[in-house]
Structures are given as C-alpha cells and as structure tokens.
N, C-alpha and C positions, 0 to 999 in steps of 0.2 A: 974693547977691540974684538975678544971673539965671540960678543955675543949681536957685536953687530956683524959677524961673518956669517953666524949662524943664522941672523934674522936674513940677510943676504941669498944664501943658501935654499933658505925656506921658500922664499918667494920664487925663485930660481925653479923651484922642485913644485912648487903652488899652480904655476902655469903651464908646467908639463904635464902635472894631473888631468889638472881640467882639460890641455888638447885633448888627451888620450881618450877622457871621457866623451868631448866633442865630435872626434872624426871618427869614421869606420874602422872598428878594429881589423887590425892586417889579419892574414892569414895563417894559421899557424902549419898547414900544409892544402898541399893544392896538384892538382894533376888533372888532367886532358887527353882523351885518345878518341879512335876510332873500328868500332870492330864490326865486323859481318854474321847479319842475323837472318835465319833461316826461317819461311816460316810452310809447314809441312803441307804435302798436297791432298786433294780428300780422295776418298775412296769411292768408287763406283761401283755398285751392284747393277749388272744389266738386266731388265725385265723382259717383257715378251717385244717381241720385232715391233715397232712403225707404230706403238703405243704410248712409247717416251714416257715407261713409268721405271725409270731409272732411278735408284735409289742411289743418292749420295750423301755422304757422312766426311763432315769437312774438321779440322781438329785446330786445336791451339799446339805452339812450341812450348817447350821450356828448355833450359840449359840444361846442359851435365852438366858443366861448372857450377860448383858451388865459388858466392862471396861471402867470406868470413870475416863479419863484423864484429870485435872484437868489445869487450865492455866499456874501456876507454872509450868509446864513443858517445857514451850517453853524457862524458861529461862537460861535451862540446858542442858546437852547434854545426851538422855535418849536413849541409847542403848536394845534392847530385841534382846536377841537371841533365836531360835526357831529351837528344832532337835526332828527327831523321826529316827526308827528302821525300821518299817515295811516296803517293797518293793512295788509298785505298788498304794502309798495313798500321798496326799500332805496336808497342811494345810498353811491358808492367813489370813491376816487381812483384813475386810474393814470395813466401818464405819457403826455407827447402824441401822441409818436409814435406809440400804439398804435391811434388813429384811422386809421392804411392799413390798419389786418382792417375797416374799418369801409364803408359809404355814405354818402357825404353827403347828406342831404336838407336841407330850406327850415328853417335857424335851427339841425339838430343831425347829429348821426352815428347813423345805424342800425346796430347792429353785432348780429354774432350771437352766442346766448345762448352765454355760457363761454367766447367768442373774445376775451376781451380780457384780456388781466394783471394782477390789482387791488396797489396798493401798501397799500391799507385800508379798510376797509368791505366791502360786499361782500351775499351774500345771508344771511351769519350775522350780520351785524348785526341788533339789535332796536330800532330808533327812534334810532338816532345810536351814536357812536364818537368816539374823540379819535386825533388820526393827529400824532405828532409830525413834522414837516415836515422837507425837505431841499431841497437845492436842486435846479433844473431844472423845466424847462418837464412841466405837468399839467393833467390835462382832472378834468373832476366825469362819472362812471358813472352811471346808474340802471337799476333795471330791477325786477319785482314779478311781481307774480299774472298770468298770461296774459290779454288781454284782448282783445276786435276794437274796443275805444273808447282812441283816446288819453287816458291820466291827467295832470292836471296836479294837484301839489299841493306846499306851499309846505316851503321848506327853511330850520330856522337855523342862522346858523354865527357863531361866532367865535373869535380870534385871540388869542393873547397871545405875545411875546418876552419872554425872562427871560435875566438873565446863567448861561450855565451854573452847575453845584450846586458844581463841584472849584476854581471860581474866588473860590467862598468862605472856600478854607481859606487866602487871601495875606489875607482878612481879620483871619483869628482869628493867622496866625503875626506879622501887624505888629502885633497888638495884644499879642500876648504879649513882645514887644519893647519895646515902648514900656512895658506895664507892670513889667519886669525895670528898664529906664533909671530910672522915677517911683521905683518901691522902693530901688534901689541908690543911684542918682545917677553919676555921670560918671566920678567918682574910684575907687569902688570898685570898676567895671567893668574900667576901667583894669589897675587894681592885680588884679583875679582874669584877665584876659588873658597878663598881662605873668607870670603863676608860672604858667600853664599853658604860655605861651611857652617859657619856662627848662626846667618839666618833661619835656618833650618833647623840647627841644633838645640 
C-alpha cells in the first residue's frame, strides 16, 4: 500500500518537473516605469560676423543617479529592456565611474561626445535595446542630434529576473527520476542496482 502511494506520488511530482522544465520560467521579480531623460545642449563659440565659422561643441548626458546592482544579480538571469519615442535621441548604459571623463552640472553629467564606454545602447540603437544586467554600480547615457536647446523626452524601461535557463535541466533530471521510481517501483530498482553492483564488481 505505501509503496504504491509513493510510486503514485512520484509520478504526480514526475510531471511537474518536466512542466517546469518545459514552460518559461516565471519571474522571480519584475517592475516597469517611466522616467524623463535629458539630453544636454551644445555650446557655441561665435566667430568673426557673416563668416559662419562658429564653433560648436555638442555633449553626451549621463545621470547623477547612480543604479546599484547588487551581487545577487549575477546569479540570475536579469533582463532590462529600454524604449523611447522621440526620433533623432538615443540612450546607453555605462558604468559609474565613467562620469570622471565627465562635468557635473545642476541634476546631470556633461560629458563629451564618444568619451565615455557604453556597456549597451548606445548611438546604434533605434528606439530602445534590452541590456542583460550584471552587477555593479551604473549610470543611464543619452545623447542625439546636435542641438543649442536642451531635449527632454521621456524614457520606458522595465525589468524582469528569471531563474537562469541551465538551472532547468535539475528540473527535468528529478523528474526523470522520479518518473524511472513511479514506473519501476522501489524493489526493482533495487534489484537492477544490486546486478549492476555484482557486474562490475
């Protein structure tokens, strides 16, 4: 009787594995928003009158905020996806430190164009990117079409954690276990050990 509950059981737990291994794993956290990115205006040096040899010097954003990714991260699979609307503006990740190529100004970093390291995104992007994350400290990039007007325009992002993809396959191997235990049962496992034991020995 309980060993046929147990083989019951087994199978019961056999086909859950394998779903689990089958479908996309769920989320283990997840979030969505929407923020407002700036992106700085260039500078003008005027030259001599009616000659148009004006000198401008146009710049990339970075954040003050720092994002603090924390080591727990490497041990999941952390997806960001990254989209905006506006034509002619891009926006990257790089890391923090890379705000000392940069200026600080009131709310962001002025940095100059191509001076800074992008971990993703970048001016090849076309309206958003997905940056799989890692940990450590990161700033948000922007930068666009030369302008002498600061742009602001709005940016979406969100997040998802997943259990890594390789940590699926202790799903499908306990459930290939469990289903071998349902089909066999206890005794004949036994009994196919114990003549492989002998064989070998």
């Amino acid at each position: 009787m309980i060993e046929r509950i147990s083989r019951i059981i087994a199978a019961i737990l056999a086909l859950v594995m394998v779903a689990l291994f089958l479908i996309t794993p769920p989320a283990l956290v997840s979030d969505s928003g929407e923020e407002a990115a700036m992106l700085p205006p260039c500078d003008v040096d005027e030259g001599l009158p009616f000659i148009d040899d004006d000198e401008v010097t146009c710049y990339w954003g970075m954040s003050e905020d720092v994002v603090e990714l924390v080591k727990a991260v490497d041990s999941v699979d952390v997806t960001v996806d990254i989209s905006w609307e506006k034509d002619g503006v891009w926006v990257g990740v790089a890391r923090a430190s890379e705000a000392s190529k940069c200026t600080l100004r009131e709310g962001y970093y002025e940095c100059p164009q191509g001076g800074v390291d992008l971990l993703a995104g970048g001016p090849s992007s076309d309206g958003g990117f997905s940056w799989a994350a890692s940990s450590g400290d990161v700033r948000f990039v922007v930068g666009g079409d030369d302008s002498q007007q600061m742009q602001q325009f709005d940016v979406t992002w969100d997040y998802e954690a997943t259990l890594p993809g390789s940590g699926n396959i202790w799903f499908l191997a306990f459930g290939i276990i469990a289903l071998i235990y349902a089909v066999l049962g206890p005794k004949r496992i036994i009994e196919w050990v114990t003549d492989a034991f002998l064989t070998f020995s």
